[in-house]
TORNUDO-352150 format. One record per residue (C-alpha): residue number from 1; x, y, z; residue in three letters. Coordinates in steps of 0.25 Angstrom, whole numbers, plus 2048, in hexadecimal, padded with zeros to 3 digits. Layout:
<recs>
<rec><i>NUM</i><x>X</x><y>Y</y><z>Z</z><aa>ALA</aa></rec>
...
</recs>
This chain:
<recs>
<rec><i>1</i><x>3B9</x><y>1C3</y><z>412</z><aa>UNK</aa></rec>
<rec><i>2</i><x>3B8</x><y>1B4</y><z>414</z><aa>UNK</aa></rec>
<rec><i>3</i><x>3B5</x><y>1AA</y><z>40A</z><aa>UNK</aa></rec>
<rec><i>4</i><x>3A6</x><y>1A6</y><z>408</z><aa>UNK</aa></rec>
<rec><i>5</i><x>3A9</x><y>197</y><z>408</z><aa>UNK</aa></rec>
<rec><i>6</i><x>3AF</x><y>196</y><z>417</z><aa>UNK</aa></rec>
<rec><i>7</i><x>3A4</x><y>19E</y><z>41D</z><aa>UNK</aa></rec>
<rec><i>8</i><x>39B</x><y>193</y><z>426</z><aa>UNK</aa></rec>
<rec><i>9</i><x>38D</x><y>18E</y><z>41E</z><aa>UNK</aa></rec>
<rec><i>10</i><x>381</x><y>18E</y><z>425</z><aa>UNK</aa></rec>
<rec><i>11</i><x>375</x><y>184</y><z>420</z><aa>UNK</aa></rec>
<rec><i>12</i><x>369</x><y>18A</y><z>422</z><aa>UNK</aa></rec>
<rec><i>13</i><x>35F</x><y>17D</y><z>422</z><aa>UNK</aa></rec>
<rec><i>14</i><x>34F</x><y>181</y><z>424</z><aa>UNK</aa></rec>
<rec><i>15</i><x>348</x><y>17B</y><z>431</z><aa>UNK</aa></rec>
<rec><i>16</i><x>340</x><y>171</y><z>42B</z><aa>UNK</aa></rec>
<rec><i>17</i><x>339</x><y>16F</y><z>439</z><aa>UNK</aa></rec>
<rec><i>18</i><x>334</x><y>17D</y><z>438</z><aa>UNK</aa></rec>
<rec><i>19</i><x>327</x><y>17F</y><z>42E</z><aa>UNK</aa></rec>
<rec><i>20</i><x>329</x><y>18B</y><z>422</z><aa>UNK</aa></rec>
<rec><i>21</i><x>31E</x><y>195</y><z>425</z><aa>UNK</aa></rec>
<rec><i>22</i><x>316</x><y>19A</y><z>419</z><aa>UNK</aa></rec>
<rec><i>23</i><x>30F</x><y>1A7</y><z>419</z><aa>UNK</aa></rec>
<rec><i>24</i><x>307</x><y>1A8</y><z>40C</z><aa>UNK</aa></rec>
<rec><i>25</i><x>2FC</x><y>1B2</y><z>407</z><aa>UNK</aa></rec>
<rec><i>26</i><x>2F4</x><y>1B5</y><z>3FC</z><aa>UNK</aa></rec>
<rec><i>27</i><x>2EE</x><y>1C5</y><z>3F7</z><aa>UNK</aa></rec>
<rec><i>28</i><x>2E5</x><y>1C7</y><z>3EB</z><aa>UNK</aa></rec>
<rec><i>29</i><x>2E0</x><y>1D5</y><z>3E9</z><aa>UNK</aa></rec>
<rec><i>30</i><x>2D6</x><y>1D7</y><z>3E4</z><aa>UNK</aa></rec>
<rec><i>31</i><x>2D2</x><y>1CD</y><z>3F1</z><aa>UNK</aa></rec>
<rec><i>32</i><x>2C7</x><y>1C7</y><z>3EC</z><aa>UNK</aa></rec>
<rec><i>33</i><x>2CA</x><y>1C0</y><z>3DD</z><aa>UNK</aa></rec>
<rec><i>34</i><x>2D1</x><y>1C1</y><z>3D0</z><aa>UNK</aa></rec>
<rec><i>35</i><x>2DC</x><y>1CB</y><z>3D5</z><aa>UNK</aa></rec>
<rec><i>36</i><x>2EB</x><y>1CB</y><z>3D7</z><aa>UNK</aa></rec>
<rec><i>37</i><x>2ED</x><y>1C0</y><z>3E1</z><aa>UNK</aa></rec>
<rec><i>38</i><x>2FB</x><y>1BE</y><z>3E6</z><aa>UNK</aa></rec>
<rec><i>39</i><x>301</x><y>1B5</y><z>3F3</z><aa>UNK</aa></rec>
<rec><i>40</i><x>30D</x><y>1B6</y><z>3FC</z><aa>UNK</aa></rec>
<rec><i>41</i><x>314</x><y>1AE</y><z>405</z><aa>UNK</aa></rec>
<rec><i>42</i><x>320</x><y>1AD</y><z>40F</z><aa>UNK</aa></rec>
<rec><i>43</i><x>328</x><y>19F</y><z>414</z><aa>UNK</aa></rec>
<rec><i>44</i><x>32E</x><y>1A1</y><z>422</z><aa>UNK</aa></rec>
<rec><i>45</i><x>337</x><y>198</y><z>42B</z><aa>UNK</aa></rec>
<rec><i>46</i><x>342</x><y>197</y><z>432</z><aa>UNK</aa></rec>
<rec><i>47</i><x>34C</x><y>19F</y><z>42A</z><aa>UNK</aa></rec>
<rec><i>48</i><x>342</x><y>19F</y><z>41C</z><aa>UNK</aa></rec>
<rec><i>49</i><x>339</x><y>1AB</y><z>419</z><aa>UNK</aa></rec>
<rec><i>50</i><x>335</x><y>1AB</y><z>409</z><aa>UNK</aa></rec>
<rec><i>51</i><x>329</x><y>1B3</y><z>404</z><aa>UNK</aa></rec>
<rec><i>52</i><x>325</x><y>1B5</y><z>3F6</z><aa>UNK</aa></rec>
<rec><i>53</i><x>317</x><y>1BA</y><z>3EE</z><aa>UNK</aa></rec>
<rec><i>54</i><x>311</x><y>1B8</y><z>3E0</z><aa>UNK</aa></rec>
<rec><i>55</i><x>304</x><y>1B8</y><z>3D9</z><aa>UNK</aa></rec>
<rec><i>56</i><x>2FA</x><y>1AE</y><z>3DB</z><aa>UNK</aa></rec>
<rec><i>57</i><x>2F2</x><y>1AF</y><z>3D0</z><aa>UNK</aa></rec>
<rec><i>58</i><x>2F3</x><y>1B7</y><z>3C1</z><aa>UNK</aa></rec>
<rec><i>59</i><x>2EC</x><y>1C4</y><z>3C5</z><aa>UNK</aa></rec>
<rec><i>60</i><x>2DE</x><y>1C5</y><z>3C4</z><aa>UNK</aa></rec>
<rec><i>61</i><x>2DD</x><y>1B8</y><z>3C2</z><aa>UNK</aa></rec>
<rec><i>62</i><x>2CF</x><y>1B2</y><z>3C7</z><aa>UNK</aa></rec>
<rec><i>63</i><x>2D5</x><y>1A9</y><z>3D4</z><aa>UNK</aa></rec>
<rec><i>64</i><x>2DF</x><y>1B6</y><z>3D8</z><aa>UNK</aa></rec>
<rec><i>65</i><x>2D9</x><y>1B5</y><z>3E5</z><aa>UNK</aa></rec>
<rec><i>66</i><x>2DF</x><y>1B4</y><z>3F3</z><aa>UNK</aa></rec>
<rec><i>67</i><x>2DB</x><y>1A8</y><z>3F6</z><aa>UNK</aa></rec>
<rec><i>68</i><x>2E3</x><y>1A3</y><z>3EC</z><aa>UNK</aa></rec>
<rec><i>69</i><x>2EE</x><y>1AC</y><z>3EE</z><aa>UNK</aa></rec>
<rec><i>70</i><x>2EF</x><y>1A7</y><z>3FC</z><aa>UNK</aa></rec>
<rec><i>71</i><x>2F0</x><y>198</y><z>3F6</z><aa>UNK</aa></rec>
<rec><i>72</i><x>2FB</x><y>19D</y><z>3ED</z><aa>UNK</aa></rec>
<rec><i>73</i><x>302</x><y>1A3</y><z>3F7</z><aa>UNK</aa></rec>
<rec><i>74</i><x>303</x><y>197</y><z>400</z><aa>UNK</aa></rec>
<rec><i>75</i><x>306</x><y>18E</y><z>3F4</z><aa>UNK</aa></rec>
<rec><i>76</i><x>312</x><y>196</y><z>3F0</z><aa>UNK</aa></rec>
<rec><i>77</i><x>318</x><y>196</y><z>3FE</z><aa>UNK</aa></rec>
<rec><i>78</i><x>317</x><y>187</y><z>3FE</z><aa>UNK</aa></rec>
<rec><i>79</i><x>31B</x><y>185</y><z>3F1</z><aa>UNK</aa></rec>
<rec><i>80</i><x>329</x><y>18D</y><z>3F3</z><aa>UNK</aa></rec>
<rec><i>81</i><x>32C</x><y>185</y><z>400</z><aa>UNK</aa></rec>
<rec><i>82</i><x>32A</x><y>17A</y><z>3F8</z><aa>UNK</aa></rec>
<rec><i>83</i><x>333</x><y>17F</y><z>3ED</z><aa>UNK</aa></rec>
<rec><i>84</i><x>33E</x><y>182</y><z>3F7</z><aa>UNK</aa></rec>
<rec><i>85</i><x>33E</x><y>172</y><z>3FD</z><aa>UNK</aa></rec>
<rec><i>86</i><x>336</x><y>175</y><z>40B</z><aa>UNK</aa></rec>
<rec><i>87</i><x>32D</x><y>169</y><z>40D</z><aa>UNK</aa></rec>
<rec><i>88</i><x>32C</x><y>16B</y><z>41C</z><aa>UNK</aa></rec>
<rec><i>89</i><x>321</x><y>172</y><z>425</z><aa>UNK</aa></rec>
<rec><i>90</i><x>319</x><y>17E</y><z>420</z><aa>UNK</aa></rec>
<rec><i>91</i><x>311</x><y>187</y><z>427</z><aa>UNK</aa></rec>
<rec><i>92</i><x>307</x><y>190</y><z>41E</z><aa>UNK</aa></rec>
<rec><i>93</i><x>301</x><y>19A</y><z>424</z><aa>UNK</aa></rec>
<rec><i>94</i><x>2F8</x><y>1A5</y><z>41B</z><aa>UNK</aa></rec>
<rec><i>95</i><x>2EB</x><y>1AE</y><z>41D</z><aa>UNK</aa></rec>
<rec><i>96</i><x>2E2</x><y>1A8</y><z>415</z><aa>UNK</aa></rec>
<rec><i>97</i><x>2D8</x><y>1A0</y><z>41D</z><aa>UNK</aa></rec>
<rec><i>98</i><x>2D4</x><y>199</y><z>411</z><aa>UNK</aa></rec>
<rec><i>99</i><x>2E2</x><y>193</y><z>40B</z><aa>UNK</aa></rec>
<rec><i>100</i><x>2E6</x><y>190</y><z>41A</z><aa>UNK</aa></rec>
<rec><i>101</i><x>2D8</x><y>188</y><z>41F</z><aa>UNK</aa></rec>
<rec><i>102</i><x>2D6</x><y>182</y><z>410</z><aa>UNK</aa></rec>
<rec><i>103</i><x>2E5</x><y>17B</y><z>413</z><aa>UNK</aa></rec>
<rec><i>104</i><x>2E1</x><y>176</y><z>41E</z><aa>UNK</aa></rec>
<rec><i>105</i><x>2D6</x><y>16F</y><z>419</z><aa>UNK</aa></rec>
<rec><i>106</i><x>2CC</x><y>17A</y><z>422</z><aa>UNK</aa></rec>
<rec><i>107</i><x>2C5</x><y>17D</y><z>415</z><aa>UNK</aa></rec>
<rec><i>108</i><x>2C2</x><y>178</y><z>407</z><aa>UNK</aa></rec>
<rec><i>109</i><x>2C8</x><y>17F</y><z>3F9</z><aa>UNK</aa></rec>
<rec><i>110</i><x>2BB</x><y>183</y><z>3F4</z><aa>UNK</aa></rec>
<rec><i>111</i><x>2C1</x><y>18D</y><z>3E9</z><aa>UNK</aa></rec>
<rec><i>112</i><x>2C3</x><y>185</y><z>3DD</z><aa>UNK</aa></rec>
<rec><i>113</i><x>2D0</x><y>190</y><z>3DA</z><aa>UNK</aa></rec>
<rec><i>114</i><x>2D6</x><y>18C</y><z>3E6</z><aa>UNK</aa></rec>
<rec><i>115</i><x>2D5</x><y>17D</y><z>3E7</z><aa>UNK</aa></rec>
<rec><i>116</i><x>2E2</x><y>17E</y><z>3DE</z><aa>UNK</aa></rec>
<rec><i>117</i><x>2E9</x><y>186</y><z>3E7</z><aa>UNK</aa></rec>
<rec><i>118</i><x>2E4</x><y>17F</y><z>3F4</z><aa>UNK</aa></rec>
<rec><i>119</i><x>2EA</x><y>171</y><z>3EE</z><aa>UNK</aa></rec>
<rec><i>120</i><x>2F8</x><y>177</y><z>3E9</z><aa>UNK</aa></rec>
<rec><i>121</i><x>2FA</x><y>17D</y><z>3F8</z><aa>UNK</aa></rec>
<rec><i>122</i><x>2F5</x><y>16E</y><z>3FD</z><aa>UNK</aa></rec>
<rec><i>123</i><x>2FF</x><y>168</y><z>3F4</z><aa>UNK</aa></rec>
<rec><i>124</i><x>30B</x><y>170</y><z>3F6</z><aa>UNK</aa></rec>
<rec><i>125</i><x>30A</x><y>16F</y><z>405</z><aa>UNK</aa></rec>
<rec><i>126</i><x>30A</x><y>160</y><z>406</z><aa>UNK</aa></rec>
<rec><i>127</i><x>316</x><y>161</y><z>401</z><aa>UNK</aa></rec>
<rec><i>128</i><x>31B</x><y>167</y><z>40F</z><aa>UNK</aa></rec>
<rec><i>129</i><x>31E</x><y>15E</y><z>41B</z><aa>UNK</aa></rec>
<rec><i>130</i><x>312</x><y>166</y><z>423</z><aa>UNK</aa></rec>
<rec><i>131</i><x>30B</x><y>173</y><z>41E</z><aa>UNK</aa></rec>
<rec><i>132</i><x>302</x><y>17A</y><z>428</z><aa>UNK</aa></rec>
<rec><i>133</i><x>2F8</x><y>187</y><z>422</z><aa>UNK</aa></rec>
<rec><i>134</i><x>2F6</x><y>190</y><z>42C</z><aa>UNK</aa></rec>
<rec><i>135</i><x>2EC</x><y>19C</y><z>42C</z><aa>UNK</aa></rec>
<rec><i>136</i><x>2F1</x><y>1AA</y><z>432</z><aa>UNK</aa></rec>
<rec><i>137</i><x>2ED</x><y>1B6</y><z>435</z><aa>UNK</aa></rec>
<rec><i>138</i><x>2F0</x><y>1C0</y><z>428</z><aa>UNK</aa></rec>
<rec><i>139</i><x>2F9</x><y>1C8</y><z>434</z><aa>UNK</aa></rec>
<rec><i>140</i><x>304</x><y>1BC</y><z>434</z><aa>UNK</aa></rec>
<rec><i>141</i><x>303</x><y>1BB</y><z>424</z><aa>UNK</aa></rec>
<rec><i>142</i><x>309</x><y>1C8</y><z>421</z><aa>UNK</aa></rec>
<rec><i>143</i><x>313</x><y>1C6</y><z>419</z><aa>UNK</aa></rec>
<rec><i>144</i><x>30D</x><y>1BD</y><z>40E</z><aa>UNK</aa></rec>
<rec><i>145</i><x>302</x><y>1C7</y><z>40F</z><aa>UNK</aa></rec>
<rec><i>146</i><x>30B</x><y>1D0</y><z>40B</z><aa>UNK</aa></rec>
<rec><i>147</i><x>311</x><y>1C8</y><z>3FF</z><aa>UNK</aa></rec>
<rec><i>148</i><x>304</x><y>1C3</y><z>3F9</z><aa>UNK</aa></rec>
<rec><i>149</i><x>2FF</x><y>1D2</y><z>3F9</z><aa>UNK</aa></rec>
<rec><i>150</i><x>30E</x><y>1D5</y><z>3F3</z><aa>UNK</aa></rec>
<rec><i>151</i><x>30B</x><y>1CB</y><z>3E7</z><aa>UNK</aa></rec>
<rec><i>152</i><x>2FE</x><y>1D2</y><z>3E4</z><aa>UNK</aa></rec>
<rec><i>153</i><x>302</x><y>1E0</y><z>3E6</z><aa>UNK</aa></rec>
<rec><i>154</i><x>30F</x><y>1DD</y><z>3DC</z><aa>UNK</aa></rec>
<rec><i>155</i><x>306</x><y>1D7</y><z>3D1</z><aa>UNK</aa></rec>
<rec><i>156</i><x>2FA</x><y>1E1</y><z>3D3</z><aa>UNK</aa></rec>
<rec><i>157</i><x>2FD</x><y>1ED</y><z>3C8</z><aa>UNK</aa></rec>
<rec><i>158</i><x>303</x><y>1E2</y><z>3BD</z><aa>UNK</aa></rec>
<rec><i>159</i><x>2F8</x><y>1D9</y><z>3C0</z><aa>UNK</aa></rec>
<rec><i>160</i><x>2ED</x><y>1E6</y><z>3C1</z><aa>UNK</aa></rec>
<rec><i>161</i><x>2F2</x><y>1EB</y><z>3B3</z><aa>UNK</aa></rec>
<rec><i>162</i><x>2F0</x><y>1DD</y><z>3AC</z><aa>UNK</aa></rec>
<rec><i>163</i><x>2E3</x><y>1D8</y><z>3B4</z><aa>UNK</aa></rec>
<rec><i>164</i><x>2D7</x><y>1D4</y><z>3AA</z><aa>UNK</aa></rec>
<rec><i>165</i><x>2CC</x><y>1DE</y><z>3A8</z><aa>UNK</aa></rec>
<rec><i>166</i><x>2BE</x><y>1DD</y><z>3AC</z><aa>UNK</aa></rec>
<rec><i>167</i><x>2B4</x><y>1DE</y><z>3A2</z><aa>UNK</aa></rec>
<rec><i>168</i><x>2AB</x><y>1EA</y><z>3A3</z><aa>UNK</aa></rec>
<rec><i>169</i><x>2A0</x><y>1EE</y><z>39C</z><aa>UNK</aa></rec>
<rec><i>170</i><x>2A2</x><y>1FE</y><z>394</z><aa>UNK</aa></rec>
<rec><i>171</i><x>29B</x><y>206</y><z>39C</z><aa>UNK</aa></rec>
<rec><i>172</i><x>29D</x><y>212</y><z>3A7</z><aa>UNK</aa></rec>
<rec><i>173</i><x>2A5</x><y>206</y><z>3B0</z><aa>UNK</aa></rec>
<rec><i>174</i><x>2AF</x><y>207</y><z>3A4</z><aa>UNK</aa></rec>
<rec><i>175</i><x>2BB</x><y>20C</y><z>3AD</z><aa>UNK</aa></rec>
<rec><i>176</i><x>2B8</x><y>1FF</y><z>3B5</z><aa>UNK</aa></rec>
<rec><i>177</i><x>2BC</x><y>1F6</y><z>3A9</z><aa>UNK</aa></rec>
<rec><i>178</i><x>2CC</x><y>1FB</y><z>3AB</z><aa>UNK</aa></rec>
<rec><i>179</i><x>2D6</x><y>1F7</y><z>3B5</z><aa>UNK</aa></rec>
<rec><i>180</i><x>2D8</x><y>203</y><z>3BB</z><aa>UNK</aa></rec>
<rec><i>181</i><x>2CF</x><y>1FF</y><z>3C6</z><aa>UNK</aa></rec>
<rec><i>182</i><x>2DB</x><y>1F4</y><z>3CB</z><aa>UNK</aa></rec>
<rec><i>183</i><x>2E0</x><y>1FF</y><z>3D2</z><aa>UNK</aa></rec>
<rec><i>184</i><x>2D5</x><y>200</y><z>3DB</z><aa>UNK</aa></rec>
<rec><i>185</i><x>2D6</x><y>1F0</y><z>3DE</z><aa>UNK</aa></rec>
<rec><i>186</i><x>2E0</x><y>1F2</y><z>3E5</z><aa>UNK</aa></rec>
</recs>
């Protein structure tokens, strides 16, 4: 067997020239509100695939929405490129009508929970030599799909066994007042 040190070393270097493609989603389920929300997101280029998933809020919580899911997935894949050095072109490209046309400057934060959100994204992609936002259809976006609806299905029987209970009045809707319903949410 030869020796390790006398076999030729290549160098890979990354093609700053080419932009890093971001794929980023969000899912929350329940769909509408105070759910489990979670995100997803994948970073492609030349000889670079990285993907990963999370929550993006604490369960329940009043802003576990998708909207704010999608933020939160974009914001983490643009937060990893930075932590790894990256400062060149990025192309985000996401589902969400809303995130992608409020990026460009199309439409206005309204919601007063995402303006937070809205301004991190802003922040960290000035810190790239050129960020585009791109809508696409749902079809091309299947993989971060995937993740988010990963980081939400993961979380959804821990999260189910501790979420808050509804006040209820005694009465013959009693069985209501118990989580067991949860598993109908679904």
């Amino acid at each position: 067997m030869p020796d390790d040190r006398a076999l030729p070393r290549g160098i890979a270097t990354l093609d700053a020239s080419a932009p890093m493609r971001v794929h980023f989603d969000g899912a929350c389920q329940p769909p509408n509100s105070a759910g489990v929300a979670g995100w997803g997101f994948v970073i492609e280029a030349p000889g670079v695939h990285y993907e990963d998933h999370g929550l993006a809020t604490t369960p329940f919580s009043p802003h576990s929405t998708n909207n704010v899911a999608e933020y939160v997935g974009a914001i983490r894949a643009l937060e990893h490129l930075h932590s790894t050095g990256f400062r060149g072109s990025v192309v985000v490209e996401g589902d969400s009508e809303l995130l992608i046309r409020q990026m460009n400057g199309e439409y206005e934060v309204r919601a007063e929970h995402l303006k937070a959100y809205h301004e991190r994204l802003k922040q960290l992609a000035a810190g790239f030599a050129k960020v585009e936002f791109r809508w696409v259809p749902r079809e091309e976006n299947t993989l971060a799909d995937a993740l988010s609806k990963q980081a939400v299905e993961e979380a959804w029987s821990d999260a189910r066994r501790h979420r808050p209970m509804r006040p209820t009045t005694p009465g013959p809707a009693d069985e209501l007042a118990t989580d067991d319903r949860a598993e109908t949410d679904r």
